[in-house]
C-alpha positions as CSV (number, residue, x, y, z in Angstrom):
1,X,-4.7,-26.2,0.7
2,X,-3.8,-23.9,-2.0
3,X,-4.9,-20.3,-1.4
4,X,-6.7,-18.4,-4.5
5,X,-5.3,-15.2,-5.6
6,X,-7.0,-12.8,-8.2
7,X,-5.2,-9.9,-9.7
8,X,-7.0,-6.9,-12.1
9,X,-4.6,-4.9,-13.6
10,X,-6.2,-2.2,-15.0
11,X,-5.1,0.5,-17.6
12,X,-5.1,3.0,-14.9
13,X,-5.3,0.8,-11.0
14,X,-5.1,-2.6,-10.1
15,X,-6.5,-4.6,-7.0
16,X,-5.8,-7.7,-5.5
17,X,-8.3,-10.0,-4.3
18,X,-7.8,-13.8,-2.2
19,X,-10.9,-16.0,-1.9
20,X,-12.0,-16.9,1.7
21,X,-15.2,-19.0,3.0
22,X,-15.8,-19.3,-1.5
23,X,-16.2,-15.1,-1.5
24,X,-13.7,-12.7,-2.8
25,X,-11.8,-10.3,-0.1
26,X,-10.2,-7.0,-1.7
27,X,-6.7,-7.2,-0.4
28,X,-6.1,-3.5,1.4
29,X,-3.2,-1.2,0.6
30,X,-0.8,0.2,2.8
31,X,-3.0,3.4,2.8
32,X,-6.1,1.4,3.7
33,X,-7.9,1.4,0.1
34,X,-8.5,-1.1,-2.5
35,X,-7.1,0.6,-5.7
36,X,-3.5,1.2,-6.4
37,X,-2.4,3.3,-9.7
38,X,-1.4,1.3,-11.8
39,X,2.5,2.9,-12.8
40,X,5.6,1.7,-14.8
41,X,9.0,3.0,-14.3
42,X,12.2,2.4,-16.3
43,X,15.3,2.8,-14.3
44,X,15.7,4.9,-11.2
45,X,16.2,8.4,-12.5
46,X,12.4,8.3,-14.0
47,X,11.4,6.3,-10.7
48,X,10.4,9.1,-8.1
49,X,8.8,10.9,-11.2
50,X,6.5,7.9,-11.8
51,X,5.7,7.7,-7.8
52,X,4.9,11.5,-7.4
53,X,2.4,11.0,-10.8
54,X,0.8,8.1,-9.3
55,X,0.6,9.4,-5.4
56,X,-1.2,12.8,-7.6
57,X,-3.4,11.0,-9.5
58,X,-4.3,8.6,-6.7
59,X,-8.1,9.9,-5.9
């Protein structure tokens, strides 16, 4: 069987849900919360900017 996968990107975080038992179950992050910022970089010079912004702005 197929295995439902929701995604809500957001203007500012996204989640990531699957459906198990017909119910919705918030797929963790690495740091053990639900919400990641949601962050666009262009190229790799502007990369580790974009990461520092979102791991700041992360509460």
């Amino acid at each position: 069987m197929a295995r439902i996968v929701g995604i809500d990107l957001g203007t500012t975080k996204w989640v990531v849900a699957v459906v198990q038992g017909g119910n919705p179950v918030v797929i963790p992050t690495a740091a053990g919360g639900t919400l990641c910022p949601s962050i666009v970089a262009f190229g790799v010079r502007h990369r580790h900017r974009c990461v520092e912004a979102g791991v700041a702005g992360s509460d």
